[in-house]
N, C-alpha and C positions, 0 to 999 in steps of 0.2 A: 503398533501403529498409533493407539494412544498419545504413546509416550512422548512419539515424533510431536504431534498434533502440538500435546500439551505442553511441550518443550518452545512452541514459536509461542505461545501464549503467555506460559511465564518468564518468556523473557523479551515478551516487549515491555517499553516504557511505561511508569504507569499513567494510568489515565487521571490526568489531569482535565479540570470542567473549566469548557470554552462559554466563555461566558460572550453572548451573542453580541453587548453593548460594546464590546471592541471592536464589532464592524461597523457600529455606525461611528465609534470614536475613529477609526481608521478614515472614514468618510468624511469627517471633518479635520485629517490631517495629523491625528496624533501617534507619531511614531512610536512613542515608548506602549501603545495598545498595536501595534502593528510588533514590534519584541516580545511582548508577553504570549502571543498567538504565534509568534515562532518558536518562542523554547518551551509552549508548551504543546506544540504537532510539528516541529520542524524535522526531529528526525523520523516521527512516524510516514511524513510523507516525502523524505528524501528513500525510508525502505522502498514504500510503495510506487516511489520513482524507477528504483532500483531495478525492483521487478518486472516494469516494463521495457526500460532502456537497453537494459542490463550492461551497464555502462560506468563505472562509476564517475567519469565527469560527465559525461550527460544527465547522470540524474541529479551531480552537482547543477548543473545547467538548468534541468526543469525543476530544481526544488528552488531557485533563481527566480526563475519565470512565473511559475505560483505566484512567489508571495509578491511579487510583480504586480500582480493583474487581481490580486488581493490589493493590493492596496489602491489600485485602478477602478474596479467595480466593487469597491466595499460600498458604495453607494446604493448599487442596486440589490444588493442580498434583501431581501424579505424576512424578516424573523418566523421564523416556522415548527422552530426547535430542534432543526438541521444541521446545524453549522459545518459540524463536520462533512456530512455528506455535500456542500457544497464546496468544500474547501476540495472534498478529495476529487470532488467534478472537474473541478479547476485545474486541479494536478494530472487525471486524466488526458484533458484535452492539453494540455502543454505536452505528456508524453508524446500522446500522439502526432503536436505536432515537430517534435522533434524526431522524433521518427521517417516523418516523411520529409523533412528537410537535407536529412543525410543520408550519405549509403548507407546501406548494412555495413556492421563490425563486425570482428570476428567474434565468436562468445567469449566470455570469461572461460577463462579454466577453471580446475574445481578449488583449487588453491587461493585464486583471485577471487574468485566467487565467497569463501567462506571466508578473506577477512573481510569481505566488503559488507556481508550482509552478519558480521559478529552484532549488531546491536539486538538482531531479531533471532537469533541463534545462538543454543548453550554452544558451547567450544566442540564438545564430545560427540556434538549430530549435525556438525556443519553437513560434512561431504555426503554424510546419507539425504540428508532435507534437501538441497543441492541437486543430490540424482534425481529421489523422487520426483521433484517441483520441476525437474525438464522435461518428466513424462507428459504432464496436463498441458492442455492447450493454454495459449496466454491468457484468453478470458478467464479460463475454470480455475486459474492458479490467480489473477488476480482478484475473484472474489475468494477463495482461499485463505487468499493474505489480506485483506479486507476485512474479513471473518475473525477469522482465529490469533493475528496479530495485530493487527490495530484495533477490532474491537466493536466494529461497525456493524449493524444490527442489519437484516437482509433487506429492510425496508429501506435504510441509507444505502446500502450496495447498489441498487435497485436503482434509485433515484442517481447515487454517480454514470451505473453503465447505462441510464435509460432502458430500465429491461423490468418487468415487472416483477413484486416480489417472490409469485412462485416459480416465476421460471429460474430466478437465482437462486432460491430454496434447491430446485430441485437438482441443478449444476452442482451447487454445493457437496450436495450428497452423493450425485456422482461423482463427483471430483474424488473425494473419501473414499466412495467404493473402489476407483479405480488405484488408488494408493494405496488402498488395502491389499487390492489384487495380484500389485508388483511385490510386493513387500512378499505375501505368502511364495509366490511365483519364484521369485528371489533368494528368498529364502534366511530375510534381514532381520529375522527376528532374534533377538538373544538368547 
């Protein structure tokens, strides 16, 4: 179960430092600070699109729509030492409201699902990370993935889903236990 875990970890992007003066540079217009804030979270928050939509043009759509509305209220960000958990705020609330803009789609299959989410995913555990991640609720799987792949401390999780830090702490670990659970249950262990 580890291995799973540590497998979305090491193979997200690495973390590159958002440097906070590109949102006021964006607030005064400068696109090539509104590029550099894309290639260095663009594809972390097209996964974390991903994971909500579960769509791959839709989350092309919302990863669209972010940096939209990034570059719209760069003005009003407050420097706080967040950036990210604002940016993925941002990204939340475009999921969602593409979500409610459309019907439901059908899911991905387990095929389309694992090349779509290859960035966040070794090759070897697509289809198992895949199952697992349909067991949890969409919350517990989006701080999951919040967590363990992009990198975001419970405190930024927190502040994206408006939810206090222990309550995501302890989702969190539910979330874990309950993958653990399937995993024994299952019997996915090597």
């Amino acid at each position: 179960m580890l291995l799973i875990l540590q497998t979305i970890a090491d193979s997200a992007p690495a973390k590159r430092p958002i440097d906070e003066v590109w949102l006021s540079q964006i607030a005064d217009g400068d696109m090539d600070a509104l590029q550099r804030l894309y290639d260095a979270v663009g594809n972390q928050v097209y996964g974390f699109a991903l994971s909500l939509v579960r769509s791959p043009q839709d989350a092309e759509d919302v990863l669209q729509e972010t940096f939209l509305r990034i570059h719209a209220h760069a003005a009003q960000y407050r420097p706080q030492g967040k950036p990210m958990a604002w940016i993925f705020t941002i990204a939340r609330h475009a999921a969602m409201d593409k979500k409610r803009r459309r019907p439901p789609t059908q899911p991905l299959t387990d095929a389309e699902e694992a090349v779509d989410l290859s960035a966040v995913e070794r090759a070897d555990h697509r289809l198992l990370l895949t199952s697992l991640l349909n067991h949890l609720s969409e919350e517990d799987r989006q701080i999951l993935i919040l967590h363990a792949a992009v990198g975001l401390t419970f405190r930024e999780i927190a502040a994206v889903m408006g939810k206090l830090p222990n309550t995501v702490l302890s989702r969190y670990h539910r979330a874990l236990n309950r993958l653990q659970s399937i995993v024994k249950e299952d019997a996915f262990y090597d």
